[in-house]
DSSP file (Angstrom, degrees, kcal/mol; ACC not computed):
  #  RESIDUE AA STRUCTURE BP1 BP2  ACC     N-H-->O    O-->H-N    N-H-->O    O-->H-N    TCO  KAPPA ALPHA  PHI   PSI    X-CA   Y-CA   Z-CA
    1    1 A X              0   0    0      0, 0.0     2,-0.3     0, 0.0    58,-0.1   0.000 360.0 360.0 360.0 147.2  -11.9   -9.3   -9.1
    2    2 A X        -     0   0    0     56,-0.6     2,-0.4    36,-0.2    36,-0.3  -0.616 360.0-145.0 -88.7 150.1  -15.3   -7.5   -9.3
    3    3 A X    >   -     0   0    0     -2,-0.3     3,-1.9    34,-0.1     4,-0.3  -0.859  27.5 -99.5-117.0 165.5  -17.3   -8.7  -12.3
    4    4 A X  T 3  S+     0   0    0     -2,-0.4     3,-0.4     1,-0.3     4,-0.2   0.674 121.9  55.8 -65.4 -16.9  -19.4   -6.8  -14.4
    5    5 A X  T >> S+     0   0    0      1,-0.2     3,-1.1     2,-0.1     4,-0.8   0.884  98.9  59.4 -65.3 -39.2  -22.4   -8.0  -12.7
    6    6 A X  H <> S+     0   0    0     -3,-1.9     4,-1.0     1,-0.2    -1,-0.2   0.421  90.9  85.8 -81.4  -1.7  -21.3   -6.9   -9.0
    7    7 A X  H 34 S+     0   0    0     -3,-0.4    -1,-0.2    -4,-0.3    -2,-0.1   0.668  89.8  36.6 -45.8 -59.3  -21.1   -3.2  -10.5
    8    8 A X  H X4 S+     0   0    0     -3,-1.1     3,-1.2    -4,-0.2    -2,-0.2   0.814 117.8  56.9-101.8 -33.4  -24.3   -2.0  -10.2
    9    9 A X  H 3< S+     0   0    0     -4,-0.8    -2,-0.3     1,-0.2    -1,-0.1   0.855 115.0  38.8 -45.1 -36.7  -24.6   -4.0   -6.7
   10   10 A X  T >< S+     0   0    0     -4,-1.0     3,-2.9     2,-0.1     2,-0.3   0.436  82.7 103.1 -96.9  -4.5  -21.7   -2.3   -5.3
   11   11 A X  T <  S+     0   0    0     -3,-1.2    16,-0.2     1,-0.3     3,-0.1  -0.714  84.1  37.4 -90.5 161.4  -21.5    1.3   -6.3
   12   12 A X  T 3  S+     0   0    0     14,-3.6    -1,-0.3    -2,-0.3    15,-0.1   0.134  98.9 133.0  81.5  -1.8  -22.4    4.0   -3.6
   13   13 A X  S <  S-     0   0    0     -3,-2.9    13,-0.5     1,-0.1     2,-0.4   0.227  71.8 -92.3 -38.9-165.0  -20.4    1.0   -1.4
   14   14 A X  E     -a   67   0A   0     52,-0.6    54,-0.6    11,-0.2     2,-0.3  -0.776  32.0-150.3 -64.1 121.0  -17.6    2.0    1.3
   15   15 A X  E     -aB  68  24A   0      9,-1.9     8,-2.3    -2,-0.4     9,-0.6  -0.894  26.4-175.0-105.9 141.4  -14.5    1.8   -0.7
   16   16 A X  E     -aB  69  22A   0     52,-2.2    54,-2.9    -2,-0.3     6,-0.2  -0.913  23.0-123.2-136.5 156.1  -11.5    0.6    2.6
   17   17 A X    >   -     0   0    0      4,-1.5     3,-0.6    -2,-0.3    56,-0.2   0.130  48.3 -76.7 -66.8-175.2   -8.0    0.3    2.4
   18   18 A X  T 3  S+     0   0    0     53,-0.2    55,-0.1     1,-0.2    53,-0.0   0.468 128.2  63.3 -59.8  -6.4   -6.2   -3.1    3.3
   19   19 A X  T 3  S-     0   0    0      2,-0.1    -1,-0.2     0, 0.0    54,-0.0   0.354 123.3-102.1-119.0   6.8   -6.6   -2.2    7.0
   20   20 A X  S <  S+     0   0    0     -3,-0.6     2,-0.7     1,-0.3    -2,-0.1   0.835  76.0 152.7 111.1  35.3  -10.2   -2.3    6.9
   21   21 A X        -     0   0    0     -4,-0.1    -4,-1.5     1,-0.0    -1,-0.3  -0.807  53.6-102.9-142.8 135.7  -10.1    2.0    6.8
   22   22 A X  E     +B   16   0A   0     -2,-0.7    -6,-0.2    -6,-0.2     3,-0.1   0.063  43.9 165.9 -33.1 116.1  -12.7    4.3    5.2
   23   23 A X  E     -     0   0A   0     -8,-2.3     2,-0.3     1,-0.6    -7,-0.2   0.904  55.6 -91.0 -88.3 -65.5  -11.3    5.7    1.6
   24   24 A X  E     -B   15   0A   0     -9,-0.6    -9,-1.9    21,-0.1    -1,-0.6  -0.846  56.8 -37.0 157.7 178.2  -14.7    7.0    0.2
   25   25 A X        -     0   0    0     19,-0.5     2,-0.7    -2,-0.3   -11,-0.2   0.013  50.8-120.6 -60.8 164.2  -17.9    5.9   -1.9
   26   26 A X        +     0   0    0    -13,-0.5   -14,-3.6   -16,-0.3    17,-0.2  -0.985  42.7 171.9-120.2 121.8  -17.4    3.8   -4.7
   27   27 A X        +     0   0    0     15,-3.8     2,-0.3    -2,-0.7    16,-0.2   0.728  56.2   1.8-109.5 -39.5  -19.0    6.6   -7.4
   28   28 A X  E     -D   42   0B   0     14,-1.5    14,-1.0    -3,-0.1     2,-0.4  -0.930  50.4-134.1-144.9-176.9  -18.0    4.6  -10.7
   29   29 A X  E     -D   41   0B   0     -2,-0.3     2,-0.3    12,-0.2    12,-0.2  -0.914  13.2-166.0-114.5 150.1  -16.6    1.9  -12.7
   30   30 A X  E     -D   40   0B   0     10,-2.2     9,-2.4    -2,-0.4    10,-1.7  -0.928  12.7-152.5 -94.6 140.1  -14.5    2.1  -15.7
   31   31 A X  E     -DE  38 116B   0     85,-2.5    85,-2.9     7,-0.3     7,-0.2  -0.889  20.7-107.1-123.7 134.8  -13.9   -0.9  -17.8
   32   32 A X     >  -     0   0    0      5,-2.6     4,-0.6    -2,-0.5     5,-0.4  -0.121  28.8-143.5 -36.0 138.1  -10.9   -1.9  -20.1
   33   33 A X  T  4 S+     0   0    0     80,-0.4    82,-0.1    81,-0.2    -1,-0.1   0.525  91.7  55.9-110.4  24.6  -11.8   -1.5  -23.2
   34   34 A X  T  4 S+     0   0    0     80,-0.2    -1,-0.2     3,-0.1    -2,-0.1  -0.068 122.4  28.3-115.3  54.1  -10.3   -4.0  -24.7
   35   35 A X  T  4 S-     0   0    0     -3,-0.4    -2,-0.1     2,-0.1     3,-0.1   0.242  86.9-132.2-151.9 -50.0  -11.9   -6.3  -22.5
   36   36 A X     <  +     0   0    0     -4,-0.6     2,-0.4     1,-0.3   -32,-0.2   0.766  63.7 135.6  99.6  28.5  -15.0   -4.9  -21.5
   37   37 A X  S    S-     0   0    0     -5,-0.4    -5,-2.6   -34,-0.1     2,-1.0  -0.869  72.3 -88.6-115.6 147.6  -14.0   -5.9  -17.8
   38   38 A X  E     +D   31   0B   0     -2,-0.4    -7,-0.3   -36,-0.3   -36,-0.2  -0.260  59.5 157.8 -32.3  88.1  -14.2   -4.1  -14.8
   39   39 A X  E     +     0   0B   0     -9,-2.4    19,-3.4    -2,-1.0    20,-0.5   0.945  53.0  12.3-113.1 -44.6  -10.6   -2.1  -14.6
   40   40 A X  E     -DF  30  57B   0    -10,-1.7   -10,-2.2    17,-0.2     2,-0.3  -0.849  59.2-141.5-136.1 177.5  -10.7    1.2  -12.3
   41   41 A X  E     -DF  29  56B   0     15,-0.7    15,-1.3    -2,-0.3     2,-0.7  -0.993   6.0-147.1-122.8 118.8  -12.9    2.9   -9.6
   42   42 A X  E     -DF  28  55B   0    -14,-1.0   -15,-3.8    -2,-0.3   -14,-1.5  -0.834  24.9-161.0-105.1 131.7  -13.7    6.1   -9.1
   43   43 A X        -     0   0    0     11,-2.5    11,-0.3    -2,-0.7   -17,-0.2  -0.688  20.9-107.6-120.4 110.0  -14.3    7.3   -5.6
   44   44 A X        +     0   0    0     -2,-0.7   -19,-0.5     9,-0.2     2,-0.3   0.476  44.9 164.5  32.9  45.5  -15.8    9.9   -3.1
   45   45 A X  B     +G   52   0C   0      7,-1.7     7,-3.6   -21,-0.2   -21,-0.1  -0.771  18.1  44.4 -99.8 140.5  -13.4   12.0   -1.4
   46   46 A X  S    S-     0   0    0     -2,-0.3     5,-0.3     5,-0.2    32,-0.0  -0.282  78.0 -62.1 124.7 142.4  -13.3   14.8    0.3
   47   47 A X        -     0   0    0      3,-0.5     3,-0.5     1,-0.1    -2,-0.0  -0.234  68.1-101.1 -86.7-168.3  -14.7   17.2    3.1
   48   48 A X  S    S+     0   0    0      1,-0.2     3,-0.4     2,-0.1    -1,-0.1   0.848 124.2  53.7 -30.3 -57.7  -18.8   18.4    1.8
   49   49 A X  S    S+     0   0    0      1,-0.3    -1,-0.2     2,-0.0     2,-0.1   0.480 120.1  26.1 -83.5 -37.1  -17.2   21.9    0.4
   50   50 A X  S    S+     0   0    0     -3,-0.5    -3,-0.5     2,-0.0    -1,-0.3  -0.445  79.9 170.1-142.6  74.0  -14.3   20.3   -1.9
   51   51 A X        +     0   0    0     -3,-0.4    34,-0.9    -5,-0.3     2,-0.3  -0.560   5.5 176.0 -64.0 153.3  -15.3   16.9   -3.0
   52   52 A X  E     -GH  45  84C   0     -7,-3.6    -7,-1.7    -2,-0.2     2,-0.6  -0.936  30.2-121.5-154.4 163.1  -13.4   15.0   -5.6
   53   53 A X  E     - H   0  83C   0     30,-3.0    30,-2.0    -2,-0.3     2,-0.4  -0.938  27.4-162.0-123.4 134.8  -13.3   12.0   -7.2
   54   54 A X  E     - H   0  82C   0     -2,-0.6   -11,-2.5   -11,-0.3    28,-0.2  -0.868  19.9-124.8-126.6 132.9   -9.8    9.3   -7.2
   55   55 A X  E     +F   42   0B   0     26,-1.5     2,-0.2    -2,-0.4   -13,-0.2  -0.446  27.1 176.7 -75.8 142.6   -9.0    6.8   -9.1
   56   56 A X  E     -F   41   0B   0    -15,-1.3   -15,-0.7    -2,-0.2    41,-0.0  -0.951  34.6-118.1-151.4 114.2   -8.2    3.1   -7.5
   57   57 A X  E     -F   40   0B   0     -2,-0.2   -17,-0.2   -17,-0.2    14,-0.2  -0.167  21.1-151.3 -62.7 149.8   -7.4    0.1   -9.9
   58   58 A X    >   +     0   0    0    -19,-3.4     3,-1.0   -20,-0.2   -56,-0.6   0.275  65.3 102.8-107.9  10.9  -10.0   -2.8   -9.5
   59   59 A X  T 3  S+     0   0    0    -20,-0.5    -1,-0.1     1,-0.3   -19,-0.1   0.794  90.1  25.0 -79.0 -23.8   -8.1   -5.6  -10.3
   60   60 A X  T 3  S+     0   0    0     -3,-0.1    -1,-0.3     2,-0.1    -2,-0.1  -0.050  91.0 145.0-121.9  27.5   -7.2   -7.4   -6.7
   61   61 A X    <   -     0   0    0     -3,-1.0     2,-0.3     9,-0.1     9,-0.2  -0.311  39.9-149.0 -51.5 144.0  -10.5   -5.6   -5.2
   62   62 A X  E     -C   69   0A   0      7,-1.4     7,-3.8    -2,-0.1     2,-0.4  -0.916   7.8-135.9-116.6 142.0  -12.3   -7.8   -2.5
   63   63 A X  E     +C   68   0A   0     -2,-0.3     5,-0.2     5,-0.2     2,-0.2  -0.967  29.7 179.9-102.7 111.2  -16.0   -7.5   -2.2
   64   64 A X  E >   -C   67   0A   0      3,-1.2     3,-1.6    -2,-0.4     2,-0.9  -0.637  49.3 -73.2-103.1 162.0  -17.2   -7.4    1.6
   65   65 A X  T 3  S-     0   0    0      1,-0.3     3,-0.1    -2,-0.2    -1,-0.1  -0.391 120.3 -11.3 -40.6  85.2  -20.4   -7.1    2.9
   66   66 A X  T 3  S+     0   0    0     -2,-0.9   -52,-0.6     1,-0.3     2,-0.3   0.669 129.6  76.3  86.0   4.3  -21.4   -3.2    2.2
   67   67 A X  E <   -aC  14  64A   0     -3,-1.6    -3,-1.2   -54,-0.2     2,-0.4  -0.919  64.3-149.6-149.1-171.6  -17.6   -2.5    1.2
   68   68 A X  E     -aC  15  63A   0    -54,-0.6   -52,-2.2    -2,-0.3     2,-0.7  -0.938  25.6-148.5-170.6 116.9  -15.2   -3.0   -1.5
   69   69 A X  E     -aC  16  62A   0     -7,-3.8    -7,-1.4    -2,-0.4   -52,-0.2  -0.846   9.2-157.6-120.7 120.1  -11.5   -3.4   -0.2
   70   70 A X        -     0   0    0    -54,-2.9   -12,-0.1    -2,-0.7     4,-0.1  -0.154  23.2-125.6 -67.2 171.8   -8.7   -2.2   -2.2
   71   71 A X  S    S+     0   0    0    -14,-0.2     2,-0.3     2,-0.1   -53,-0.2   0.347  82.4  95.6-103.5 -11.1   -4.9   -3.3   -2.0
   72   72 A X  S    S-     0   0    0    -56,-0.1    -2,-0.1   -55,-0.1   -54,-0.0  -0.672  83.4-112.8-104.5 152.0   -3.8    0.3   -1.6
   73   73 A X     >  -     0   0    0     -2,-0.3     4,-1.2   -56,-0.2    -2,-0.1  -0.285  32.3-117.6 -87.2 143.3   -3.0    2.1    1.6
   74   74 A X  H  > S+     0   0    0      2,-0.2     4,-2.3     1,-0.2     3,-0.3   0.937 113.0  54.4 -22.4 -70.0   -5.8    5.0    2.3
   75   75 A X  H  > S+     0   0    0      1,-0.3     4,-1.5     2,-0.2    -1,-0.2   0.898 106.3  51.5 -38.6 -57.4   -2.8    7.7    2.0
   76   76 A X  H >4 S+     0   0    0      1,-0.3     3,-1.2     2,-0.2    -1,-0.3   0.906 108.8  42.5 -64.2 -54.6   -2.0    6.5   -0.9
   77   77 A X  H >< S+     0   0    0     -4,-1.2     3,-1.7    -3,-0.3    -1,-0.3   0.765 107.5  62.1 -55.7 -31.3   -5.4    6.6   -2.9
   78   78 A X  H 3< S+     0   0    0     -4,-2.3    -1,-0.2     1,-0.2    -2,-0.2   0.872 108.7  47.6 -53.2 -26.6   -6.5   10.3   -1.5
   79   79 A X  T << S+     0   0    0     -4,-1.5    -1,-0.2    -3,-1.2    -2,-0.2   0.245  89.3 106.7-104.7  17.1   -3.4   11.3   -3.3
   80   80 A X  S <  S-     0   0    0     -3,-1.7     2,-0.2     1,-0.2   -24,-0.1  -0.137  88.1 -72.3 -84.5-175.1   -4.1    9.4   -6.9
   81   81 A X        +     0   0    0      1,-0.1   -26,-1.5   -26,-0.1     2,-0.2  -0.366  67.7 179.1 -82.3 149.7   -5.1   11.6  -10.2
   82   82 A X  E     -H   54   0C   0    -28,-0.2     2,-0.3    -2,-0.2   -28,-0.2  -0.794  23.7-141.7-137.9-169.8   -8.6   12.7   -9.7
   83   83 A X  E     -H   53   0C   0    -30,-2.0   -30,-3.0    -2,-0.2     6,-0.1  -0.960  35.9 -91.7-143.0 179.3  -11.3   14.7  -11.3
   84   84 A X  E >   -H   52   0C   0     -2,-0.3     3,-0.9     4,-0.2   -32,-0.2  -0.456  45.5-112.9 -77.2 163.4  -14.0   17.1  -10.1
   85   85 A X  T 3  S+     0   0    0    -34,-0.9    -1,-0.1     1,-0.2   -33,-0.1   0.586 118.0  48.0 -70.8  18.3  -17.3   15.0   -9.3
   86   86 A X  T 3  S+     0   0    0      2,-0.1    -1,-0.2     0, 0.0    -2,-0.1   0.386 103.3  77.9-115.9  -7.0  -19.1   16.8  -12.3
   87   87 A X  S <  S-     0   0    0     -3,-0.9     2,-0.2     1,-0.0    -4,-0.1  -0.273  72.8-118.7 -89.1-166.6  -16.2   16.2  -14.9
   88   88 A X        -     0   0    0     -3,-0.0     2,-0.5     0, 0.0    -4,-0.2  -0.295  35.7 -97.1-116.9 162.2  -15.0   13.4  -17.1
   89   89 A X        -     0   0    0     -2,-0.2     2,-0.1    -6,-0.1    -6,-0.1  -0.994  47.8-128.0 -92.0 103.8  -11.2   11.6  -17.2
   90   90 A X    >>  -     0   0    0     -2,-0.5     4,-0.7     1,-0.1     3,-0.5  -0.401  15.4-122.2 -28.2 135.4   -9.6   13.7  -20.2
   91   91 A X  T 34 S+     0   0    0      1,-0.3     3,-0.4     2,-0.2    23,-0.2   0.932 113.7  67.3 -56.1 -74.1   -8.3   10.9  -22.7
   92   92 A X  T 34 S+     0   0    0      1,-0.2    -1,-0.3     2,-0.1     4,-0.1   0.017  98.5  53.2 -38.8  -5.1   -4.7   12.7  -22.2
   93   93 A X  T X4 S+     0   0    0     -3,-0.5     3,-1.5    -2,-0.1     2,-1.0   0.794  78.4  90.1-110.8 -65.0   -4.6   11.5  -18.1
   94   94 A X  T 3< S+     0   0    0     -4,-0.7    -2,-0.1    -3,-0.4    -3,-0.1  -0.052  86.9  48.8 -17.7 -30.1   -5.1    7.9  -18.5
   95   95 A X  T >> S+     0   0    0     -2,-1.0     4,-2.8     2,-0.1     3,-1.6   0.830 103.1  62.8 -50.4 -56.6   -1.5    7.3  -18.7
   96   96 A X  H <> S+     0   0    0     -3,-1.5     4,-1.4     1,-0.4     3,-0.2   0.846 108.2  48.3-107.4 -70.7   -1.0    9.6  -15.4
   97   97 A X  H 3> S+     0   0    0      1,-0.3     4,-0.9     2,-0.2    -1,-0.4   0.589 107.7  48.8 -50.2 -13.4   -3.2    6.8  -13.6
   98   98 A X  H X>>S+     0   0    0     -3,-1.6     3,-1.5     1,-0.2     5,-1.0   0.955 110.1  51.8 -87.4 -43.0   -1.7    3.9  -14.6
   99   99 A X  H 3<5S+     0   0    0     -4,-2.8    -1,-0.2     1,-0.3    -2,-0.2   0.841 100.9  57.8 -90.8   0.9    1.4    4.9  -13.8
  100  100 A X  H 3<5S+     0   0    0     -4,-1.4    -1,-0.3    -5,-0.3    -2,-0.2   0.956 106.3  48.3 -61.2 -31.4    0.9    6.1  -10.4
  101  101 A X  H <<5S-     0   0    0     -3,-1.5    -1,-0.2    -4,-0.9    -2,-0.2   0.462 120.7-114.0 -97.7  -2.4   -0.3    2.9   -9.2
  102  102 A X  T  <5 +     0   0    0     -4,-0.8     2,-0.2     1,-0.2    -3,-0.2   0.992  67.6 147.0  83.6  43.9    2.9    1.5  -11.1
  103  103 A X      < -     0   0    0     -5,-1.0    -1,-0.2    -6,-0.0     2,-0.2  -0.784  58.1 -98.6-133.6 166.0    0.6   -0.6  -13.8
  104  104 A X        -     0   0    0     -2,-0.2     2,-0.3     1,-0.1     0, 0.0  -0.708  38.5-162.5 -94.0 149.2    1.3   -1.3  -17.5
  105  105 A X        +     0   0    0     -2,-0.2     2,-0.4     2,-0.0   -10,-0.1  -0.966  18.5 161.8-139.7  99.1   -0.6    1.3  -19.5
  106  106 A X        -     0   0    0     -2,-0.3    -2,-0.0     8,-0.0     5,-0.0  -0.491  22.5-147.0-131.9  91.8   -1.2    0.5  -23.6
  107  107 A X        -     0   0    0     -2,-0.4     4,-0.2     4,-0.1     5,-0.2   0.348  34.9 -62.7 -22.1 151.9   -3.5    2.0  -25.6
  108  108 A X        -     0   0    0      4,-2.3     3,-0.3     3,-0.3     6,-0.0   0.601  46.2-105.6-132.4 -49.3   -5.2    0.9  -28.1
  109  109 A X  S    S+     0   0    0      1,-0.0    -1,-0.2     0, 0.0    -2,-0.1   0.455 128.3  29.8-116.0 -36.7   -3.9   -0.4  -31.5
  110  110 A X  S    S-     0   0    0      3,-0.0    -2,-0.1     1,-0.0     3,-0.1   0.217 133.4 -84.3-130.6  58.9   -5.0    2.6  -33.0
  111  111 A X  S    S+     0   0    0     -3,-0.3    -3,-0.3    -4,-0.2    -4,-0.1   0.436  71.9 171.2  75.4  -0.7   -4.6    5.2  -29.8
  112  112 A X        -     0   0    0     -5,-0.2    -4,-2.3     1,-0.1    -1,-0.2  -0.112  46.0 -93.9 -72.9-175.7   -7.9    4.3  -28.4
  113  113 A X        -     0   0    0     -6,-0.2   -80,-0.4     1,-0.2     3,-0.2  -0.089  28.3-143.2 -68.0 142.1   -8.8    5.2  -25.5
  114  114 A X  S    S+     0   0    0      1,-0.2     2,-0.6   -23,-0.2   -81,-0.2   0.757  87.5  59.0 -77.8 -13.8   -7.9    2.2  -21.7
  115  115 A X        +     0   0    0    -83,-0.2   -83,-0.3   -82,-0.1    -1,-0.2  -0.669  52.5 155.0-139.5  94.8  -11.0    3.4  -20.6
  116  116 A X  B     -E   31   0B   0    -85,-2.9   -85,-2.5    -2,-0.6     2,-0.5  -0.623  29.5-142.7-143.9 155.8  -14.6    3.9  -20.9
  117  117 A X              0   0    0    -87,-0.2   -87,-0.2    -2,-0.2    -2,-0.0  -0.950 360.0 360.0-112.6 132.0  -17.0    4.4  -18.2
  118  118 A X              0   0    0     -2,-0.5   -88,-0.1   -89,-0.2    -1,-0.1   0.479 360.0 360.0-112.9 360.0  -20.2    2.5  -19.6
């Protein structure tokens, strides 16, 4: 698990799949907020001309020397919920991600928001 410390050490990393192949940059963190813990990643994708940025859960990340390795397949993360690299995560997709990656999604107690980028 990344801890909140390993955060600013690791973004701009090489984000790889489980077979050790280039996803993209690791561009931000979001943290839980009802925990205040590291929770998703967004990353770098994309050719120069249509970059984007895709969401990847942080919760069984490994930290490698100069990379950050996900449990999810390349394929799989190019094709997660994204945004453009100058926008925001709308409140109203936050559900969308969790359930793509098949993860339990509960707001909280009074609708706020899973997610805050800090």
């Amino acid at each position: 698990m990344i801890t909140s410390a390993d955060v600013r050490e690791w973004r701009n990393q090489d984000v790889v799949d489980p077979k050790g192949r280039r996803i993209g940059v690791l561009e931000a963190v979001y943290v839980d907020t009802s925990s205040d813990e590291p929770a998703m990643a967004t990353v770098l994708t994309g050719l120069p001309t249509r970059r984007r940025l895709v969401f990847v859960p942080l919760g069984e990340a490994v930290l490698g020397p100069h990379y950050v390795k996900v449990p999810y397949a390349r394929s799989m993360v190019r094709q997660a919920p994204s945004i453009g690299t100058d926008d925001v995560l709308p409140a109203d997709q936050e559900e969308a991600i969790f359930q793509y990656y098949e993860l339990e999604y509960r707001p909280g107690a009074a609708g706020e928001r899973r997610l805050a980028r800090p």
